[in-house]
N, CA, C and O atoms as a Tripos MOL2 file, in Angstrom:
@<TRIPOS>MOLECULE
protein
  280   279    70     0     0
PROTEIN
NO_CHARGES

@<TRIPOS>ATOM
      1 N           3.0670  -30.1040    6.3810 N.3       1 UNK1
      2 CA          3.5460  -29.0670    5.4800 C.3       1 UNK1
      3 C           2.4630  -28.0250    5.2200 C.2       1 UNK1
      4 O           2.6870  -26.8820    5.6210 O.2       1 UNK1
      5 N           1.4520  -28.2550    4.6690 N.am      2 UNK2
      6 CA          0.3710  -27.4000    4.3470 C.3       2 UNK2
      7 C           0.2230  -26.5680    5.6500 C.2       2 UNK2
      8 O           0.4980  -25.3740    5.5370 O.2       2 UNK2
      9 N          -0.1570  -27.0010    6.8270 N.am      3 UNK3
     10 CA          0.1030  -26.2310    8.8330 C.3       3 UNK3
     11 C           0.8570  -25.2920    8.3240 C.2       3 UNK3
     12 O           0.4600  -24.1670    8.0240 O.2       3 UNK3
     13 N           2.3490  -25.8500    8.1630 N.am      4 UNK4
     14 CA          3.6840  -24.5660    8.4330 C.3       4 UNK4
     15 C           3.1950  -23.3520    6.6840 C.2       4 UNK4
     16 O           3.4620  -22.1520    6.6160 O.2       4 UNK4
     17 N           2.6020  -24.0340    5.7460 N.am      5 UNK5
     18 CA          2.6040  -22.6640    5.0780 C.3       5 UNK5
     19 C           0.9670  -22.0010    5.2220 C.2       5 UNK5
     20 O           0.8020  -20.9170    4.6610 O.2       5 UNK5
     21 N          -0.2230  -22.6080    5.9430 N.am      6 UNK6
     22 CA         -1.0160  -21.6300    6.6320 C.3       6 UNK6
     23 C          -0.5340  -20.8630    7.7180 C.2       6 UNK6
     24 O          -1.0420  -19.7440    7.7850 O.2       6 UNK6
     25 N           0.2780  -21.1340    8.5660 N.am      7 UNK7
     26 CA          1.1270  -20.7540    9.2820 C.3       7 UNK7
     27 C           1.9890  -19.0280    9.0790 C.2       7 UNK7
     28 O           2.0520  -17.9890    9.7360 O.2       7 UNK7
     29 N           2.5160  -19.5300    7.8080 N.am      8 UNK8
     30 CA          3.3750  -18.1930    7.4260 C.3       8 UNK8
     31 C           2.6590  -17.0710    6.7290 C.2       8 UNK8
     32 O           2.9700  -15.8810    6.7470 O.2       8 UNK8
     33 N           1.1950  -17.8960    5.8330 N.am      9 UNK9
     34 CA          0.2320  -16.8500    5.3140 C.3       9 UNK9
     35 C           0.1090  -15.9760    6.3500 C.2       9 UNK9
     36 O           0.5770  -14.8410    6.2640 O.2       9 UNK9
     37 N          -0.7050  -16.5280    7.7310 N.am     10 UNK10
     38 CA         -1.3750  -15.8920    8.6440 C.3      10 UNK10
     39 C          -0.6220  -15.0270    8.9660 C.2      10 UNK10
     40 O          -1.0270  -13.8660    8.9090 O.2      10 UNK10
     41 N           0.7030  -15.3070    9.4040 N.am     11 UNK11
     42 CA          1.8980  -14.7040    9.9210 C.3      11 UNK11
     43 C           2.5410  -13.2750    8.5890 C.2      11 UNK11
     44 O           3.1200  -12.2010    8.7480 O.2      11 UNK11
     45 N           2.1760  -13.8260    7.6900 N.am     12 UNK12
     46 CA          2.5400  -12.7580    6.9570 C.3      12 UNK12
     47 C           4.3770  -12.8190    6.5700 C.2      12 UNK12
     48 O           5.0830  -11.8790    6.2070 O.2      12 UNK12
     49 N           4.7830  -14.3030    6.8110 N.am     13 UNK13
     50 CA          6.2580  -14.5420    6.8480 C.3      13 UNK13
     51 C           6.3930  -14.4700    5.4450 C.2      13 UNK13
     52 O           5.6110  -14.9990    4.6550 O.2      13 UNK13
     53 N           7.4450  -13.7770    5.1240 N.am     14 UNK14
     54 CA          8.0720  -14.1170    3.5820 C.3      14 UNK14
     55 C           7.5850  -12.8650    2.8590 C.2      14 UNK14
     56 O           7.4500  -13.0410    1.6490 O.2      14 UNK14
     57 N           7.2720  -11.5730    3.3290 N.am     15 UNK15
     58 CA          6.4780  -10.4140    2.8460 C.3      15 UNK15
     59 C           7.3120   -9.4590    3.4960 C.2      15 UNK15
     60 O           8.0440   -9.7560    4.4410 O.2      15 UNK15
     61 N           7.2110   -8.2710    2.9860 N.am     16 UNK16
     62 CA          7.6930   -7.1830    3.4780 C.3      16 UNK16
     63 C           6.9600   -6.6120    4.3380 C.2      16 UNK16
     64 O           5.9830   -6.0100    3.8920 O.2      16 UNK16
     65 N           7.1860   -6.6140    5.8250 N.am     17 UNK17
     66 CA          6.0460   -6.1120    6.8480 C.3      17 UNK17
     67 C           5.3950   -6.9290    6.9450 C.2      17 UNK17
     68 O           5.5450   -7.9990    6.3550 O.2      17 UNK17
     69 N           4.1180   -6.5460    8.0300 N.am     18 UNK18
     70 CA          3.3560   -7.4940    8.1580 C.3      18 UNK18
     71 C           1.3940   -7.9440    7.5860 C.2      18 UNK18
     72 O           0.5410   -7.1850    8.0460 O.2      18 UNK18
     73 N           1.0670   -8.7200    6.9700 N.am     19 UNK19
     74 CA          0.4480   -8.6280    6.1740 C.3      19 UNK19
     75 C          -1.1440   -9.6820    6.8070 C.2      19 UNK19
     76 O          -0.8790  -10.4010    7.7700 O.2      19 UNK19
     77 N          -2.1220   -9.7230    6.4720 N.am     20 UNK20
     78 CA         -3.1220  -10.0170    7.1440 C.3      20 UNK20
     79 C          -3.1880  -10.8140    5.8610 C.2      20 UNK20
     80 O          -2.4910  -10.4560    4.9120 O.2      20 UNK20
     81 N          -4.1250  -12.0660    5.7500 N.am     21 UNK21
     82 CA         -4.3050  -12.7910    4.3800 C.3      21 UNK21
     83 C          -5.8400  -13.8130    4.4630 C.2      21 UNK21
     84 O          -6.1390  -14.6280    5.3370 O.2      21 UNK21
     85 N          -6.4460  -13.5070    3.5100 N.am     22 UNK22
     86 CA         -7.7520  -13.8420    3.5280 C.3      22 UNK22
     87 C          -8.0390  -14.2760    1.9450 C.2      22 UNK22
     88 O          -7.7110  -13.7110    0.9020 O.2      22 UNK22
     89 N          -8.6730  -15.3230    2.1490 N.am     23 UNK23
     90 CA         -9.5880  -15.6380    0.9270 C.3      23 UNK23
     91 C         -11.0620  -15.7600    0.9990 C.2      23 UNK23
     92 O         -11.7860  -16.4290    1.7360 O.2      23 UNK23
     93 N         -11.4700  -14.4050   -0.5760 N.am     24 UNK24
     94 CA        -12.8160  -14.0310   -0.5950 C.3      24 UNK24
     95 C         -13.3450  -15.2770   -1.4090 C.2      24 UNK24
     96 O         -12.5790  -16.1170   -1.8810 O.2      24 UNK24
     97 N         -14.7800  -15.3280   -1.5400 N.am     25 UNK25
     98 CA        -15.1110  -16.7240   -1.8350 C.3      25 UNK25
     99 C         -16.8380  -16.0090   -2.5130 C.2      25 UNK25
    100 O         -17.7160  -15.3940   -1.9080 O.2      25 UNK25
    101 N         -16.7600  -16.3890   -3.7920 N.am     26 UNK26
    102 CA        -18.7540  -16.1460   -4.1770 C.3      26 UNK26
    103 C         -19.0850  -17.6940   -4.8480 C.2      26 UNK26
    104 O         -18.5200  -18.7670   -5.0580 O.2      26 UNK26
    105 N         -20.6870  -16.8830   -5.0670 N.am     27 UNK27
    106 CA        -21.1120  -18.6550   -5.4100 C.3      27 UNK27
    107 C         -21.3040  -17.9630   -7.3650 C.2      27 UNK27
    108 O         -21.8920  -18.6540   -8.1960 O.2      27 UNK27
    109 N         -20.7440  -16.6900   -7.7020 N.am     28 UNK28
    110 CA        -20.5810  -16.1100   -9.2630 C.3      28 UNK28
    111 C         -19.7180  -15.4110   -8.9430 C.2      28 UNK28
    112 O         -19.2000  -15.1680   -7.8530 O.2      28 UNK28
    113 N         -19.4940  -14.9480  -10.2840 N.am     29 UNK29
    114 CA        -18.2450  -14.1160  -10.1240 C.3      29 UNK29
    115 C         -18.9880  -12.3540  -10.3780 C.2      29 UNK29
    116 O         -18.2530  -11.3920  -10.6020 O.2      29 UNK29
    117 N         -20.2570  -12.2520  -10.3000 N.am     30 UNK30
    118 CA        -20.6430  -11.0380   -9.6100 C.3      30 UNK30
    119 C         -20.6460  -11.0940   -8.2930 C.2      30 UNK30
    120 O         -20.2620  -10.0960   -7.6830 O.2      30 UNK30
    121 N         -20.9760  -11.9940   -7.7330 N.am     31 UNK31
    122 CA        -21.0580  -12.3030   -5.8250 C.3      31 UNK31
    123 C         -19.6300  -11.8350   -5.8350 C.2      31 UNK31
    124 O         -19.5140  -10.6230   -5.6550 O.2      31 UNK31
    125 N         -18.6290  -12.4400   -5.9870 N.am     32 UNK32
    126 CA        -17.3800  -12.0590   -6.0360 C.3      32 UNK32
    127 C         -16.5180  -10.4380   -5.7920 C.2      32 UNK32
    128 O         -15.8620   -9.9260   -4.8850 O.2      32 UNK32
    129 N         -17.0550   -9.9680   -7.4270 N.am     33 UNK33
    130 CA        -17.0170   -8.9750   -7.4470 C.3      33 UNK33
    131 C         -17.3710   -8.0980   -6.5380 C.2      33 UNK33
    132 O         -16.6120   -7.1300   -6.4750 O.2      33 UNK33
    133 N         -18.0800   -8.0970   -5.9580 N.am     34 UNK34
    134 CA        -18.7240   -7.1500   -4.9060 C.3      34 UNK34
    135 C         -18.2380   -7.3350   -3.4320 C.2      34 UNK34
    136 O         -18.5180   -6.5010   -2.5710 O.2      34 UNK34
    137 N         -17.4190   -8.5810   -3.1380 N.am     35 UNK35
    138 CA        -17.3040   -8.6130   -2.2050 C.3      35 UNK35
    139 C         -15.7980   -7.9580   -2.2590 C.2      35 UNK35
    140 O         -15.5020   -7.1910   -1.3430 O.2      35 UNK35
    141 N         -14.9660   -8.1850   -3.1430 N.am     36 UNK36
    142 CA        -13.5450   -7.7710   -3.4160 C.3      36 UNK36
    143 C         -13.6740   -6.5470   -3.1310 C.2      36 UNK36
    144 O         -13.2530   -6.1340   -2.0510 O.2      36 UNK36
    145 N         -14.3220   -5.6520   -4.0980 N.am     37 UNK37
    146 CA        -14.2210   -4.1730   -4.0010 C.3      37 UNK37
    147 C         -15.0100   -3.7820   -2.9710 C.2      37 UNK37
    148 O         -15.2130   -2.5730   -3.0820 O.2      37 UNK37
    149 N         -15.7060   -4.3680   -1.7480 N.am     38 UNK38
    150 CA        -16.0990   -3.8560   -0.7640 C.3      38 UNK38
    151 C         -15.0870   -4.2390    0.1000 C.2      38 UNK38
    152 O         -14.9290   -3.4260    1.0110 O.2      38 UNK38
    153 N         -14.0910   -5.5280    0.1420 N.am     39 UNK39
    154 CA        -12.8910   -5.5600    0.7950 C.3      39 UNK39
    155 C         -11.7620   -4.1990    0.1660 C.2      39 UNK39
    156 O         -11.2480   -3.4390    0.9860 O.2      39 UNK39
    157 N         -11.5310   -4.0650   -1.1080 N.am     40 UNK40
    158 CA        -10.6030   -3.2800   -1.2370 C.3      40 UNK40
    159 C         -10.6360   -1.4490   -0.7550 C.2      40 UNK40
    160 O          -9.8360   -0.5130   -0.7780 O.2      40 UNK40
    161 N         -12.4400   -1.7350   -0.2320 N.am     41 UNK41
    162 CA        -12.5250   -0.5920    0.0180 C.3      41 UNK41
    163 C         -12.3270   -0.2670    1.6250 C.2      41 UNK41
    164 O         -12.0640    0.8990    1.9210 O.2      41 UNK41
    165 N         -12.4250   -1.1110    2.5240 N.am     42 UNK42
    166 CA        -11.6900   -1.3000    3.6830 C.3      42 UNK42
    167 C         -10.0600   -1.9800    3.8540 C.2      42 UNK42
    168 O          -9.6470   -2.6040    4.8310 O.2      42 UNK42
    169 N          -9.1810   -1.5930    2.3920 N.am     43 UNK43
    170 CA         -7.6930   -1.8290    2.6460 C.3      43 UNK43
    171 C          -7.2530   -3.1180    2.2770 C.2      43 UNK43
    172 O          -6.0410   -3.3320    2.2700 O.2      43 UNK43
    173 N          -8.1230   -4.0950    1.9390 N.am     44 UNK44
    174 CA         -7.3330   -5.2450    1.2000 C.3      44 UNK44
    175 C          -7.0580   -4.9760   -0.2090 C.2      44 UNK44
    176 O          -7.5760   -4.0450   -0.8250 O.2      44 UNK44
    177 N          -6.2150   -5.8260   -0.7130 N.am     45 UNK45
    178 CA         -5.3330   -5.6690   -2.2340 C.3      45 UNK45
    179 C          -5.1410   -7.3720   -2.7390 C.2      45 UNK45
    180 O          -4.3530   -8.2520   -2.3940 O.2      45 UNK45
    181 N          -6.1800   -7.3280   -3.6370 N.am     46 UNK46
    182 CA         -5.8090   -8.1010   -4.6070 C.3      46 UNK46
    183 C          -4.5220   -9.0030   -4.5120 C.2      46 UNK46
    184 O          -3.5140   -8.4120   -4.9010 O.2      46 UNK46
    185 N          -4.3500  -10.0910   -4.1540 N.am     47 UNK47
    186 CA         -3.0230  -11.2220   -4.5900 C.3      47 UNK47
    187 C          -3.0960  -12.3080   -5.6290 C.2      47 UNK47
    188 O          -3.9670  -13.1770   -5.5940 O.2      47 UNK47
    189 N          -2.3810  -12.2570   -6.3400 N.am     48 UNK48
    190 CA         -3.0220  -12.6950   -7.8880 C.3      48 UNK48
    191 C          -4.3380  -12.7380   -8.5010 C.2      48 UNK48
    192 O          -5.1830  -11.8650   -8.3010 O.2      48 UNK48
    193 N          -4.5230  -13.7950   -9.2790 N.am     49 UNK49
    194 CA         -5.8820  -14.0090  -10.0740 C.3      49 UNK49
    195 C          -6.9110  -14.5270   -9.6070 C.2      49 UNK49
    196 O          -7.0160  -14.6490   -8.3860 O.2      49 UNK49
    197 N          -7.7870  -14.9010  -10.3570 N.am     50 UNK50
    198 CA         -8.6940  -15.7950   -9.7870 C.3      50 UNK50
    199 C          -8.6010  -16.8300   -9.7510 C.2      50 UNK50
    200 O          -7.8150  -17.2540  -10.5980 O.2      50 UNK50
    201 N          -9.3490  -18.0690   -8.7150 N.am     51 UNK51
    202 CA         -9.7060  -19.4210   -9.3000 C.3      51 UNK51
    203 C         -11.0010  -19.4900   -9.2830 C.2      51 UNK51
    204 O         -11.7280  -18.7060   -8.6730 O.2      51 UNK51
    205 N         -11.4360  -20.6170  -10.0840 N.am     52 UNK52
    206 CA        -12.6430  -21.0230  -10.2970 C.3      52 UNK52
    207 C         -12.5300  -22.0360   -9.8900 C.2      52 UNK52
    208 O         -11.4510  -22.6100  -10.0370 O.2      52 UNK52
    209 N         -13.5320  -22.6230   -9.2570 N.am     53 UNK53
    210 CA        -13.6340  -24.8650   -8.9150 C.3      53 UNK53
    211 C         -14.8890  -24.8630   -9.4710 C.2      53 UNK53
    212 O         -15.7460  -24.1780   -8.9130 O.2      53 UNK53
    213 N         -15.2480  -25.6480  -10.7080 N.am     54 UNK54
    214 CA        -16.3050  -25.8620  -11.2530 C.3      54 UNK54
    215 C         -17.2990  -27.7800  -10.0540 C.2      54 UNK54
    216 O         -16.7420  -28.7530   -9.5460 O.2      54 UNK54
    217 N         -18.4770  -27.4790  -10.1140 N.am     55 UNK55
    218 CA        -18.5770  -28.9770   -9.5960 C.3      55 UNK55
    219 C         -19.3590  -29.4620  -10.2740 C.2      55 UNK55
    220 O         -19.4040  -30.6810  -10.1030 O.2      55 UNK55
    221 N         -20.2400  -28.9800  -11.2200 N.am     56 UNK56
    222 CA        -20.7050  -29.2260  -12.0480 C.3      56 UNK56
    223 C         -21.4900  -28.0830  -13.1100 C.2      56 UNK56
    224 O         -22.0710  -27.0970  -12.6560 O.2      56 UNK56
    225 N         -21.4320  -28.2940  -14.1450 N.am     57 UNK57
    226 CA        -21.5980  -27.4660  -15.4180 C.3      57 UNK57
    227 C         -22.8090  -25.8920  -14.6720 C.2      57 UNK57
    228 O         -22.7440  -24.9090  -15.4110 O.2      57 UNK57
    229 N         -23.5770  -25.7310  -13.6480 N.am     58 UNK58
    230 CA        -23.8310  -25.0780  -13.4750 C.3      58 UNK58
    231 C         -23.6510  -24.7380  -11.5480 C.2      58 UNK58
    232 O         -24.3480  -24.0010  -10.8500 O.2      58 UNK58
    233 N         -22.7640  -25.3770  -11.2520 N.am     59 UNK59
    234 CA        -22.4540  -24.4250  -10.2010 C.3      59 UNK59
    235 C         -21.0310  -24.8250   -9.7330 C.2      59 UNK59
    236 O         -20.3740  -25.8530   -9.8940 O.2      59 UNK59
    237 N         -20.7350  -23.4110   -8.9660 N.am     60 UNK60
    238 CA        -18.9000  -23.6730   -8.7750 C.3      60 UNK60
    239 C         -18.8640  -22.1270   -8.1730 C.2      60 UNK60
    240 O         -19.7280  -21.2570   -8.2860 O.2      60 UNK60
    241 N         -17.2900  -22.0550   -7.3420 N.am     61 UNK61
    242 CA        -17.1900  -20.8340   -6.4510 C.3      61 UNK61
    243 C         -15.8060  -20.7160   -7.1160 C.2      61 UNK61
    244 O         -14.9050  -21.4310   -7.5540 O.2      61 UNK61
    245 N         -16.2420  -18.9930   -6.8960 N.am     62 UNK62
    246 CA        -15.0580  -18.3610   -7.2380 C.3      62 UNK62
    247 C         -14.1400  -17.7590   -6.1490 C.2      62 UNK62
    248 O         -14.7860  -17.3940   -5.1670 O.2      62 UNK62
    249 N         -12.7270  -17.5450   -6.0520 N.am     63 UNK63
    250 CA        -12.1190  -17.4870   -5.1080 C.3      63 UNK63
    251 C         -10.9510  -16.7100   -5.4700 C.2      63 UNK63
    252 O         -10.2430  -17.0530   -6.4180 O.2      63 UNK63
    253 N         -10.7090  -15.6900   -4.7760 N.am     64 UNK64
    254 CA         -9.6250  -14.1740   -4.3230 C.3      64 UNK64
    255 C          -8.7740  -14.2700   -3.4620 C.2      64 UNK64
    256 O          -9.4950  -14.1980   -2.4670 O.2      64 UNK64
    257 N          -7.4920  -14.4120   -2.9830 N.am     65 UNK65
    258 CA         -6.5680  -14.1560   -2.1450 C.3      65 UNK65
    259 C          -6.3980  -12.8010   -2.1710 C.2      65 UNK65
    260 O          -6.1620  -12.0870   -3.1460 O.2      65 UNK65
    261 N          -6.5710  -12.4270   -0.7290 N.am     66 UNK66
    262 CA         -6.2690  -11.3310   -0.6740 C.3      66 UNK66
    263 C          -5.3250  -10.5130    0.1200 C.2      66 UNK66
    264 O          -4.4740  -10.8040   -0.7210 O.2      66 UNK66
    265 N          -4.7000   -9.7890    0.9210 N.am     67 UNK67
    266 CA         -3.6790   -9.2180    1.7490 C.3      67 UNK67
    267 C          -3.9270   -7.6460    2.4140 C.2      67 UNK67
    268 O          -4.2880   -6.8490    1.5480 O.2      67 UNK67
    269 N          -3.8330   -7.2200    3.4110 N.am     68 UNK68
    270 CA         -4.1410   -6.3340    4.0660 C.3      68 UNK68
    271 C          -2.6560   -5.7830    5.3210 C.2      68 UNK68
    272 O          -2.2560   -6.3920    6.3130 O.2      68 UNK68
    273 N          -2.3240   -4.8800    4.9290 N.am     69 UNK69
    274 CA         -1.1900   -4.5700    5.5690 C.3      69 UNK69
    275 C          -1.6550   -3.7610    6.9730 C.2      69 UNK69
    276 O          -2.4070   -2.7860    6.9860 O.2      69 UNK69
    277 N          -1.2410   -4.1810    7.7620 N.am     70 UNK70
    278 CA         -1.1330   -4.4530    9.2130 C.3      70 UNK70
    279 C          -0.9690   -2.6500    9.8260 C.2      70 UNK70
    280 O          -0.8510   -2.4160   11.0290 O.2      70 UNK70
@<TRIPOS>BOND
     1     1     2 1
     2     2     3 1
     3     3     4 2
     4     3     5 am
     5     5     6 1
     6     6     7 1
     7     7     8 2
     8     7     9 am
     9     9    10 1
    10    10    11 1
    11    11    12 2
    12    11    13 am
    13    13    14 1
    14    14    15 1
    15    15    16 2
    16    15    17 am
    17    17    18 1
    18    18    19 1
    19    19    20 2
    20    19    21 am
    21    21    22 1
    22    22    23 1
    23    23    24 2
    24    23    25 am
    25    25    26 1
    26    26    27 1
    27    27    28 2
    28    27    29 am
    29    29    30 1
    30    30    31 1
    31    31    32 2
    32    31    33 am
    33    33    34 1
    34    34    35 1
    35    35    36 2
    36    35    37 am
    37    37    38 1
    38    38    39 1
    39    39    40 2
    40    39    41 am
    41    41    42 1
    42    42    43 1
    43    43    44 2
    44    43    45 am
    45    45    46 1
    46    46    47 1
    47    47    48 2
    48    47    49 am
    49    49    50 1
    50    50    51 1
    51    51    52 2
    52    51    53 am
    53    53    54 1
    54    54    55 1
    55    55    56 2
    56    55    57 am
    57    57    58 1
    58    58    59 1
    59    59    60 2
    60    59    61 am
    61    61    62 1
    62    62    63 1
    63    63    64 2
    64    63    65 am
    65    65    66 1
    66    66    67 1
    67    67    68 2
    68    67    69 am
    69    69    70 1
    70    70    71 1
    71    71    72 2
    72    71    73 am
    73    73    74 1
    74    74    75 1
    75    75    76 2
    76    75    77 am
    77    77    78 1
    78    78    79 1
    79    79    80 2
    80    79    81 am
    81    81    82 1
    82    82    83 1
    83    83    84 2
    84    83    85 am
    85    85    86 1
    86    86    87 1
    87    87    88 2
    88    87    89 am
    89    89    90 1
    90    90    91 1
    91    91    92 2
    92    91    93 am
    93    93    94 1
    94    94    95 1
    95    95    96 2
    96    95    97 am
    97    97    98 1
    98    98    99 1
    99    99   100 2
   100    99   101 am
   101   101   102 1
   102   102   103 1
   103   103   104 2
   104   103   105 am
   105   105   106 1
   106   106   107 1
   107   107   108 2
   108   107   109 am
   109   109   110 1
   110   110   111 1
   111   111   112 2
   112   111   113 am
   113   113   114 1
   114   114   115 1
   115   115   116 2
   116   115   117 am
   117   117   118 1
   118   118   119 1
   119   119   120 2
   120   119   121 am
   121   121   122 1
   122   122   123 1
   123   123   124 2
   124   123   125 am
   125   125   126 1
   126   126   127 1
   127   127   128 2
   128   127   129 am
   129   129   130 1
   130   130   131 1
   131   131   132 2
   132   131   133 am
   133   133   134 1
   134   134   135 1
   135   135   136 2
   136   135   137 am
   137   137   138 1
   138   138   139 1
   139   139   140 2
   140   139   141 am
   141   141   142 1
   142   142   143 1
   143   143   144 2
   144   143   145 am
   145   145   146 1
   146   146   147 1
   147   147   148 2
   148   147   149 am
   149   149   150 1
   150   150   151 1
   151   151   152 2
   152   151   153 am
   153   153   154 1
   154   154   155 1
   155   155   156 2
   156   155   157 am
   157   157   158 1
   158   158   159 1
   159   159   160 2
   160   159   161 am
   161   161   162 1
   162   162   163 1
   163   163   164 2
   164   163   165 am
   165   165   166 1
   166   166   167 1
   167   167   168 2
   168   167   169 am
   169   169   170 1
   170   170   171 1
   171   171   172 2
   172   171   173 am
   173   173   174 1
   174   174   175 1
   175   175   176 2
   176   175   177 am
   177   177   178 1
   178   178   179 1
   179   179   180 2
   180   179   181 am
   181   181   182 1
   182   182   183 1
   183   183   184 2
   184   183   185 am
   185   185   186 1
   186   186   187 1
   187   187   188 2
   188   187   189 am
   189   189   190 1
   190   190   191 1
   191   191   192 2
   192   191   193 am
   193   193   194 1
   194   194   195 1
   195   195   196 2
   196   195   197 am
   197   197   198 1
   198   198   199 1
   199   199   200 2
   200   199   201 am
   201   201   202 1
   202   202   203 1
   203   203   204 2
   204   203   205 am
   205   205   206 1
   206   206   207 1
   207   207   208 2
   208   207   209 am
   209   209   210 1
   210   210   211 1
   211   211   212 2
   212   211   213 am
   213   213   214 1
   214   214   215 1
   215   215   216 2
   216   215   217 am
   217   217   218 1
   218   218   219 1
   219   219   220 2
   220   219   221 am
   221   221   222 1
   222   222   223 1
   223   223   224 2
   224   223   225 am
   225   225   226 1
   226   226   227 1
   227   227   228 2
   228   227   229 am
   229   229   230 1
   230   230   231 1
   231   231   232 2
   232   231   233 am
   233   233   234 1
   234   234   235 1
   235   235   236 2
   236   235   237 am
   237   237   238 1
   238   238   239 1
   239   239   240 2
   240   239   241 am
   241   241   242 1
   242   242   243 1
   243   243   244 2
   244   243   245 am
   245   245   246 1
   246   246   247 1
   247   247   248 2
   248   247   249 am
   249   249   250 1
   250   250   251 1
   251   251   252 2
   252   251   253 am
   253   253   254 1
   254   254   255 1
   255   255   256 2
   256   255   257 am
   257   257   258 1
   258   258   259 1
   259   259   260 2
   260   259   261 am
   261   261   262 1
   262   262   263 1
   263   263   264 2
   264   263   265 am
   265   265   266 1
   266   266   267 1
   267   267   268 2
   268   267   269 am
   269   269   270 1
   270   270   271 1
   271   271   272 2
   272   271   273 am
   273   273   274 1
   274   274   275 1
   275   275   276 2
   276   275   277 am
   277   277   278 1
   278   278   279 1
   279   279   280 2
@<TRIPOS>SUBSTRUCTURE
     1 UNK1         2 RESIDUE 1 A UNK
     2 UNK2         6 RESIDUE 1 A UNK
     3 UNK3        10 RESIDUE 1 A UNK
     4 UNK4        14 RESIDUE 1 A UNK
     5 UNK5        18 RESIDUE 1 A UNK
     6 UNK6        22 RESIDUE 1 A UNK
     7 UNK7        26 RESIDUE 1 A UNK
     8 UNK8        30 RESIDUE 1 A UNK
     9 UNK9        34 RESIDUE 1 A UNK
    10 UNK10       38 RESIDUE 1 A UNK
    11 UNK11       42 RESIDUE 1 A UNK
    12 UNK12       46 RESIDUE 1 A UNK
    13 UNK13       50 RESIDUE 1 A UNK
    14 UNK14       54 RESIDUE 1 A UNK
    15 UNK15       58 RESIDUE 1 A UNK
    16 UNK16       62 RESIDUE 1 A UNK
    17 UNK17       66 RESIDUE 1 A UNK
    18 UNK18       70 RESIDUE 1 A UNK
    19 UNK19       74 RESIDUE 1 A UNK
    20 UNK20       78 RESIDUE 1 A UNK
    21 UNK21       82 RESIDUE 1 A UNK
    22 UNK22       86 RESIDUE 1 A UNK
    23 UNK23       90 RESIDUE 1 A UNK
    24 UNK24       94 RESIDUE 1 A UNK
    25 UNK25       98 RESIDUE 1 A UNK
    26 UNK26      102 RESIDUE 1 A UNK
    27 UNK27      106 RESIDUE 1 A UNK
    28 UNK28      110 RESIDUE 1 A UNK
    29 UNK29      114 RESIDUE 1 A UNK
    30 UNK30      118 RESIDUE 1 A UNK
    31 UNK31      122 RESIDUE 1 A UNK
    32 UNK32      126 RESIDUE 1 A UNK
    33 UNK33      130 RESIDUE 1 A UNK
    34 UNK34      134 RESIDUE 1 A UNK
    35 UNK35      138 RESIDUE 1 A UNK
    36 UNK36      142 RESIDUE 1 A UNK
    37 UNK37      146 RESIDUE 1 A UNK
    38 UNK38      150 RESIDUE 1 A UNK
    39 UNK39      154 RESIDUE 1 A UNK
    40 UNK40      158 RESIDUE 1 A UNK
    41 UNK41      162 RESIDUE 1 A UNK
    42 UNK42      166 RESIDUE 1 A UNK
    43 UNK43      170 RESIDUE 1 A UNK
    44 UNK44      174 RESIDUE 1 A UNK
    45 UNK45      178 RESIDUE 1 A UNK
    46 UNK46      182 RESIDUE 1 A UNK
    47 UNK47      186 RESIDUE 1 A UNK
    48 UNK48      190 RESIDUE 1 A UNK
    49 UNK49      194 RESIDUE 1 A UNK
    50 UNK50      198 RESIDUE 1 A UNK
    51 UNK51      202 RESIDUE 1 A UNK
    52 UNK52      206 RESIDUE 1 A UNK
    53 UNK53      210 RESIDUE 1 A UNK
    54 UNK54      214 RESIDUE 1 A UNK
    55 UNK55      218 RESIDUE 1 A UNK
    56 UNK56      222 RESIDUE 1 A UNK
    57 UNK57      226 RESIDUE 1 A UNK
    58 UNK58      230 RESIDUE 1 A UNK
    59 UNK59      234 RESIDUE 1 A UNK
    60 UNK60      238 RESIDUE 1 A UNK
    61 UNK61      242 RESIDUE 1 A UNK
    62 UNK62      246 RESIDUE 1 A UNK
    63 UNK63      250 RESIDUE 1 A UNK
    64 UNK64      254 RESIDUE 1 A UNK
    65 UNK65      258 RESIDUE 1 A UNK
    66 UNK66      262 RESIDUE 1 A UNK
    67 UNK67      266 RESIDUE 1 A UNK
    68 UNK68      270 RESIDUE 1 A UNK
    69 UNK69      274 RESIDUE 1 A UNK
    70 UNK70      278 RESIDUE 1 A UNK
């Protein structure tokens, strides 16, 4: 199951047109920041919020889905 819906991300199935899909990844959420708006500045767009995965009280990655129309 998880295959067939990396599958349709990549594919861009279930979207209007066709869509490119990537997740940005920092080790803060300034690393982050900078990488988003240097993606949004070559055409990716934001797909929801953030996550955080904490692994312990001082370190954890932050993580962006993002989308890029074809």
């Amino acid at each position: 199951m998880l295959e067939d819906i990396k599958n349709n991300l990549s594919s861009g199935q279930g979207m209007t047109g066709q869509y490119d899909y990537c997740i940005f990844h920092g080790a803060n959420a300034g690393e982050l920041v900078n990488q988003v708006r240097a993606a949004m500045n070559n055409g990716w767009v934001p797909q929801g919020g953030v996550s955080v995965i904490a692994y312990r009280n001082d370190y954890g990655y932050f993580y962006q889905a993002m989308v890029k129309s074809e």
